[in-house]
C-alpha positions as CSV (number, residue, x, y, z in Angstrom):
1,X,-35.9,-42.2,-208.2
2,X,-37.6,-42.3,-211.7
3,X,-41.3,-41.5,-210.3
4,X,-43.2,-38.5,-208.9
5,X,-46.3,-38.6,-206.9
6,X,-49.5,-36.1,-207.3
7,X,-52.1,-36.0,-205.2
8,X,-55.2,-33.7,-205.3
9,X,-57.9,-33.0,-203.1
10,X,-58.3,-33.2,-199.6
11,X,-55.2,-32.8,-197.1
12,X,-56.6,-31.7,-193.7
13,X,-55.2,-35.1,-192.3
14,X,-51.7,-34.4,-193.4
15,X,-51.7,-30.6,-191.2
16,X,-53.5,-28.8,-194.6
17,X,-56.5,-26.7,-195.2
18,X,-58.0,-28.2,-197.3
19,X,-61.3,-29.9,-196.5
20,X,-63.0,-31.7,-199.3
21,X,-64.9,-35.5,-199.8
22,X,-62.2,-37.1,-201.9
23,X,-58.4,-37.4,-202.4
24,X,-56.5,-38.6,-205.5
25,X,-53.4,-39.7,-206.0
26,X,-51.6,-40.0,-209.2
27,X,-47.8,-41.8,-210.0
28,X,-45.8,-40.3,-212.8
29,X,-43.1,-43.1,-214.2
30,X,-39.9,-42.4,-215.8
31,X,-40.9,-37.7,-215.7
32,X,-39.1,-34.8,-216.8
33,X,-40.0,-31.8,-214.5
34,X,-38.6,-28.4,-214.8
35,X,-38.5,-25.7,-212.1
36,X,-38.0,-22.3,-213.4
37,X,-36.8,-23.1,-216.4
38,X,-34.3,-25.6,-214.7
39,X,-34.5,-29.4,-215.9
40,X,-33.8,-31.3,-212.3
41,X,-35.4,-34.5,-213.7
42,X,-35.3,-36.4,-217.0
43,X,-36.6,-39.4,-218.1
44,X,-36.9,-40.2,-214.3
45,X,-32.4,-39.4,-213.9
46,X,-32.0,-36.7,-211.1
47,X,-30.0,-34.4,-212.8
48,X,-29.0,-31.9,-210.1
């Protein structure tokens, strides 16, 4: 743990729909992400 990875753009090759001329990928370190109002990552720690 203690990244997350996110990618925009094009994702045909991966089974999606999208079809567009570029893909970009991004890494996140050490993230706190929230899902409904429910912390499941801090400061990169899985919390749940």
């Amino acid at each position: 743990m203690g990244t997350i990875h996110v990618a925009f753009g094009d994702n045909h090759s991966f089974g999606g729909t999208v079809r567009v001329s570029s893909h970009q990928d991004g890494i996140v370190l050490k993230p706190t992400v929230e899902i409904n109002g429910k912390r499941i990552l801090e400061g990169g720690c899985l919390l749940v």
